[in-house]
N, C-alpha and C positions, 0 to 999 in steps of 0.2 A: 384551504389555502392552496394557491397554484405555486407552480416553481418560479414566476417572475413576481410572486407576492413575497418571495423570499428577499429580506432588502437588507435585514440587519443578522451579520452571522458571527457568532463566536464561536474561536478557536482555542480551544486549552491545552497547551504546551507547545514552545516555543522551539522545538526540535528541527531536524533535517523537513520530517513529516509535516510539523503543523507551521514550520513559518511556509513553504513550499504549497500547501493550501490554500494556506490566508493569500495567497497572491495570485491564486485560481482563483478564487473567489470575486477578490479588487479587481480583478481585467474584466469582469462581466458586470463589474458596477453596482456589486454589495459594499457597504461599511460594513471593515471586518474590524472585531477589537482581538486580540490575542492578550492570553496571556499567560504567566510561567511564576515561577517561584520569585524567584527574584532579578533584579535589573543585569547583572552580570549573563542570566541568561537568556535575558529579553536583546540583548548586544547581542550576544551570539546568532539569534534568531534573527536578528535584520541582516548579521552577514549573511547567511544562507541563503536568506530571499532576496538579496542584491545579487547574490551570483548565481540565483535559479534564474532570475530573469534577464542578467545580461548574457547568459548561455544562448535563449530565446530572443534576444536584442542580437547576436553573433550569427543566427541561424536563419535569419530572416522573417523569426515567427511571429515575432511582436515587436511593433514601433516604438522607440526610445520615448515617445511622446506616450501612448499608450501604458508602458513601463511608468514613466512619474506619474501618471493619473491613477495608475492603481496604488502606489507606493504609498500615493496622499492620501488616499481610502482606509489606511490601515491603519489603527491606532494600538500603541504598545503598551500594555500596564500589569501591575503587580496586585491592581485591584481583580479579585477574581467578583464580587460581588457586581462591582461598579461594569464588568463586562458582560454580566450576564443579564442586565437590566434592559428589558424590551427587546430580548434579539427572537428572531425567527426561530432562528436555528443553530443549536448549536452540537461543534464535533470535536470530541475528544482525541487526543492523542500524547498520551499519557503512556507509564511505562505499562509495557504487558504482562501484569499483576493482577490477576484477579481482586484482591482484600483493595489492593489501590483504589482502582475502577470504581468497584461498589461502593465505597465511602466516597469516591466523588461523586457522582451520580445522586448521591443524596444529598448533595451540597446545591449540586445542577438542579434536583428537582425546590429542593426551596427559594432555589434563590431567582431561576428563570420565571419567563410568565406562564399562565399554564397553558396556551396554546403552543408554545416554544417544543418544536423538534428535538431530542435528545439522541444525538447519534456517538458512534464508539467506530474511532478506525481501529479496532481491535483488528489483528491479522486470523483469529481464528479460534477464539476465547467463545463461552457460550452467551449469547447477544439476549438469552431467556434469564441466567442467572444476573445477568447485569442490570438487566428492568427492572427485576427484583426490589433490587434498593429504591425504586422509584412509586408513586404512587400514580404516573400516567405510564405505565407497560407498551400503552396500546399509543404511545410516540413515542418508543424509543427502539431503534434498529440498528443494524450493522453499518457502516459505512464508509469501506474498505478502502482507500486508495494506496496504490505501490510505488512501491521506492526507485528511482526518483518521481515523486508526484508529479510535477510539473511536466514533466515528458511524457510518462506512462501512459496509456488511455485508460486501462481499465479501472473500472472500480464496482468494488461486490457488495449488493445493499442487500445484507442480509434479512429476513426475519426471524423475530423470536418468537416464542410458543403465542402471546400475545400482541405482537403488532401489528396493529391496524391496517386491510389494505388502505384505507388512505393514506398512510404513513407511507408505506412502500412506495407506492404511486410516484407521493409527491418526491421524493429521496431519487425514484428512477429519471422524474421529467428533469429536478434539478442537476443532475451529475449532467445529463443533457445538454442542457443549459451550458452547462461549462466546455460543450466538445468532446468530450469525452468517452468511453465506451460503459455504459451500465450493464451490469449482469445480474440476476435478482435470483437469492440464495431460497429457495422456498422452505428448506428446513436446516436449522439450527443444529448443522453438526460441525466437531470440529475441526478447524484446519477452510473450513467453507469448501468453494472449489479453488480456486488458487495455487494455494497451499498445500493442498490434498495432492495435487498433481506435482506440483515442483518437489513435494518430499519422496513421492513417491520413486523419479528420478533420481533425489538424492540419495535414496536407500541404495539403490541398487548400485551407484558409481561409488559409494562406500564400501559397497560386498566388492566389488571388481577390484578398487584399490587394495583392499583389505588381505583377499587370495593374491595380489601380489600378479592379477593379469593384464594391466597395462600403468603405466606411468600417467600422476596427478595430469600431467599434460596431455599424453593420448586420450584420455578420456573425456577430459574437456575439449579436445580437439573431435574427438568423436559426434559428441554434440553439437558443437557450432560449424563445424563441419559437414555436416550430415543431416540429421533430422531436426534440428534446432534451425534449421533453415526452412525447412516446410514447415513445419510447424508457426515458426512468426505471420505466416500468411491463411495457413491452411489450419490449423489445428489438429488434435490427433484423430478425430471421426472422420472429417472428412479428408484427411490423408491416407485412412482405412479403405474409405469409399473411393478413391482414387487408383490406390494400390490392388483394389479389389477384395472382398469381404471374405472370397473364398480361399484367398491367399492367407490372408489374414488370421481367417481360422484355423487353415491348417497349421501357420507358426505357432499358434498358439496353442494350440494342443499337444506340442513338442515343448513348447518355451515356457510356458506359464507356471509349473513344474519345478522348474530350475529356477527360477529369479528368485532374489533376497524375498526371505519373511519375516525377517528380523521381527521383534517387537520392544525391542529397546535400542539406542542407540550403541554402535560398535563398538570394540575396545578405542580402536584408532583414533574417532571422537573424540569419547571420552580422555584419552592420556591428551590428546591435546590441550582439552579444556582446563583439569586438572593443573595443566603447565603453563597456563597462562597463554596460551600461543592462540591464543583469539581469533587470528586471520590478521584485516588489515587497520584494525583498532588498534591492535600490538606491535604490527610489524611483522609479527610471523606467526602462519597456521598453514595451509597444504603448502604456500608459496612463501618467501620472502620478500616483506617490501620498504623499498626506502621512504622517506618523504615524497625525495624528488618521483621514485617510479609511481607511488599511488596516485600523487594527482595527473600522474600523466596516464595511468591506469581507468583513471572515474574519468578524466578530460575524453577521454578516447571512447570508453561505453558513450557517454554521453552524448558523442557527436554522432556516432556511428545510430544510438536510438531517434536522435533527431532528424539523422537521414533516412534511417526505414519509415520513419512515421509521415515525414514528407509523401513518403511514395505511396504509402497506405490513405491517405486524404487524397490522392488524386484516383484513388480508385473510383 
């Protein structure tokens, strides 16, 4: 199977993630089925994809006419059996639970056909143990996309200890397919690479908050500020190779030393969590936010991503 033999895709869970998919998916002219527990959250799930796409109808990325063609591609149901009949490909997006995942996954392998794609947006879950539950290993992989999907480019197609390079392949040309930016995981560790790197910044701006050496804001200022700016264009190798490798090495034969090794999450974390202070699901976690600030908060990421990305297509 090639990536334009992909025609019919199912998306399981009806979230920020999988309605936000399914409407990648629709604008390149698959029949997507979605589906989710029940109707209250299959509702939810067309809001989302109404205001993923009219974000992208605002920004000039996609035609309001293009928007209702994909929109009518999508079909919403609480049948999970009746959506997995005859699809190409299907990608999970599901809570990130292991015991979850695998019981699906065994639901996926009985109930798809057995050429059918089995992918997992896991964010960093192991993509070997997930096969497992399956009796085709060697099509089922990683298949990462970030939050917001619809904007983001990137997306990480993992492998597992057995999937198939034609698995891979086909998962690399299809993200393709959609625009997108593919990155191909060749070993099944966790966190992929992603993840591996964004936590690994996040350890360290938790040790700095932590010793009390700059304010939740200078640090995020720090970064967006500063190397969060190279980094969107350049990445951190070839920001090295810019900066000079000999530079490079010498800071880090001073620095490397000294940065967090934590290997469990900080107290500061944790009493958050403990207290419910979630971030912006609750209202408060390093910041406080109202209704009215978050969505002017995500309104604002969001434009501001759709305008780097603009710039990065004309490259």
């Amino acid at each position: 199977m090639k990536a334009q033999d992909v025609e019919s895709v199912c998306i399981v869970g009806a979230g920020t993630m999988g309605a936000n998919i399914a409407g990648e998916f629709a604008r390149v002219g698959c029949d997507v089925s979605i589906t989710d527990l029940n109707q209250p959250q299959l509702e939810k799930g067309m809001g989302i994809l109404k205001s993923g796409q009219q974000a992208l109808i605002d920004a000039g990325l996609v035609r309001e006419g293009e928007a209702q063609s994909a929109w009518e591609r999508v079909t919403w149901t609480t049948d999970l059996a009746g959506a997995c009949e005859g699809v190409d490909l299907l990608i999970e997006a599901v809570a990130e639970n292991m015991s979850v995942k695998k019981e699906m996954f065994g639901q996926f392998d009985r109930l798809c056909p057995e050429r059918t794609v089995l992918a997992s947006n896991t964010s960093g879950l192991s993509i070997s143990d997930i096969a497992a539950a399956t009796k085709r290993p060697g099509r089922v992989a990683g298949m990462h996309f970030w939050n917001p999907p619809h904007i983001i480019p990137l997306v990480e197609v993992t492998k597992g200890q057995d999937t198939s390079e034609a698995t891979a392949t086909l998962l690399m040309a299809v993200v393709q397919r959609l625009k997108k930016r593919p990155i191909l995981v060749n070993h099944d560790i966790p966190g992929f690479v992603g993840n591996r790197l964004q936590f690994a910044v996040l350890r360290e701006a938790l040790h700095l908050l932590s010793e009390g050496v700059a304010s939740a804001e200078d640090i995020d200022a720090a970064m967006t500020a500063g190397p969060g700016l190279r980094y969107g264009l350049l990445g951190p190798l070839r920001t090295a190779d810019l900066g000079g490798l000999d530079v490079f090495h010498a800071i880090s034969e001073y620095l490397f030393g000294k940065l967090s090794a934590a290997k469990e999450p900080p107290a500061l974390l944790s009493d958050l969590v403990k207290k419910k202070q979630l971030g912006a699901k609750t209202g408060q976690g390093f910041y406080t936010y109202s209704e009215t600030e978050l969505k002017k908060t995500i309104a604002k990421r969001d434009k501001v991503l759709i305008e780097f990305l603009k710039i990065l297509d004309r490259e």
